[in-house]
C-alpha positions in Angstrom: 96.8 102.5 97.9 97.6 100.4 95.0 93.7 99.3 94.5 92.5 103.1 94.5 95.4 104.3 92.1 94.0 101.0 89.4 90.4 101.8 90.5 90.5 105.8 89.5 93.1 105.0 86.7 90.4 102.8 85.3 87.2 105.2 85.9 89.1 108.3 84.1 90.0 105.9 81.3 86.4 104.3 80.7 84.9 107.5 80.9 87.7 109.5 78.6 87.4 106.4 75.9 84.0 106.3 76.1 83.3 110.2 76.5 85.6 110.2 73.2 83.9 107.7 71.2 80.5 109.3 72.0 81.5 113.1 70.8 82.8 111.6 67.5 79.8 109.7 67.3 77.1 112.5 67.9 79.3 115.6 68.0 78.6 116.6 72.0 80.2 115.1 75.1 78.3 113.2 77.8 76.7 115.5 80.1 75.3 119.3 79.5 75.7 120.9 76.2 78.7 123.0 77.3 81.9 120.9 77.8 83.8 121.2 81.5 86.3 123.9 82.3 89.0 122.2 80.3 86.9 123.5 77.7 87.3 127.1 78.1 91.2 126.3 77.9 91.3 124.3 74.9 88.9 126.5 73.2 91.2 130.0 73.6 93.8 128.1 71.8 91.4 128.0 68.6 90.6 124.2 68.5 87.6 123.6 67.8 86.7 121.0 71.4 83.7 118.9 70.1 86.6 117.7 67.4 88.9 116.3 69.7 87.2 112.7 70.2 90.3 111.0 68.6 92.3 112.7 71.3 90.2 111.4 74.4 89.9 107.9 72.7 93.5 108.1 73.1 94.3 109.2 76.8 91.4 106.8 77.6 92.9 104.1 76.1 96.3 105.1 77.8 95.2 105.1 80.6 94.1 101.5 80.5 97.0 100.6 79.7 98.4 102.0 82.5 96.1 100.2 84.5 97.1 96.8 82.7 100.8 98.0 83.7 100.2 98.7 87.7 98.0 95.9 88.0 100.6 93.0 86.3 103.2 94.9 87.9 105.0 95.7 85.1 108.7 98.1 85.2 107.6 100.2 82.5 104.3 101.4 84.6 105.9 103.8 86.9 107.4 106.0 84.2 104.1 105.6 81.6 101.9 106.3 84.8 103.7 109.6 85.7 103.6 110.4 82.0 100.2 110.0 81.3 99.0 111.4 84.6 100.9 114.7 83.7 99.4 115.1 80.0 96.0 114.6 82.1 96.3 117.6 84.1 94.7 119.9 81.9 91.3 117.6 82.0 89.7 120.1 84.7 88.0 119.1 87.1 87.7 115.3 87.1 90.8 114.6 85.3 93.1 116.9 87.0 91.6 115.6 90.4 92.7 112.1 89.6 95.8 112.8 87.6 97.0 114.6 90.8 96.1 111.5 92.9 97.7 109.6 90.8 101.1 111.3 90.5 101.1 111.9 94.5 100.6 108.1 94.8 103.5 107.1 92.7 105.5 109.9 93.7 105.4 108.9 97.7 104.4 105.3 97.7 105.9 104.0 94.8 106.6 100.3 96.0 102.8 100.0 96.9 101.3 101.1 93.8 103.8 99.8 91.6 104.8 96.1 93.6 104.4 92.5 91.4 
């Protein structure tokens, strides 16, 4: 459980740092010209979603460091895991998929994803 909690952790945080860094680079996201679902929800708010590259730099990079955190072991990973994974939700389809993973797996088997 542990393995597949660092292994997703780490693929949603590549592809959000590197999805980010892209966008503010050439002002579109990987992929087709249209954005995902979570789109559609940030854009009804009024922001503007082909800005928001800072933003994805940032949960990308979070979630690395979460990653760094469950790996080593660390106290402070449980709490910054469940954080994270939360403000991920909204990341429809992929994202929310492995945020919910994520929060079941430290939620119910805490001592094997978390464990030094």
């Amino acid at each position: 459980m542990r393995y597949a909690v660092i292994f997703l952790s780490f693929i949603n945080g590549v592809w959000m740092l590197i999805d980010g860094v892209f966008v503010m680079v050439n002002g579109k996201y990987i992929g087709p010209e249209k954005p995902g679902p979570w789109a559609s929800i940030m854009g009804a708010t009024g922001v503007d979603v082909f800005k928001l590259g800072p933003m994805f730099v940032g949960f990308g990079f979070a979630w690395l460091v979460f990653v760094y955190g469950s790996f080593s072991g660390a106290n402070w990973a449980y709490w910054y895991g469940l954080i994270v994974a939360m403000l991920t939700l909204w990341y429809l389809p992929f994202g929310t998929i492995i945020s919910l993973f994520v929060l079941a797996a430290l939620i119910f088997f805490r001592e094997r994803v978390i464990s030094s």
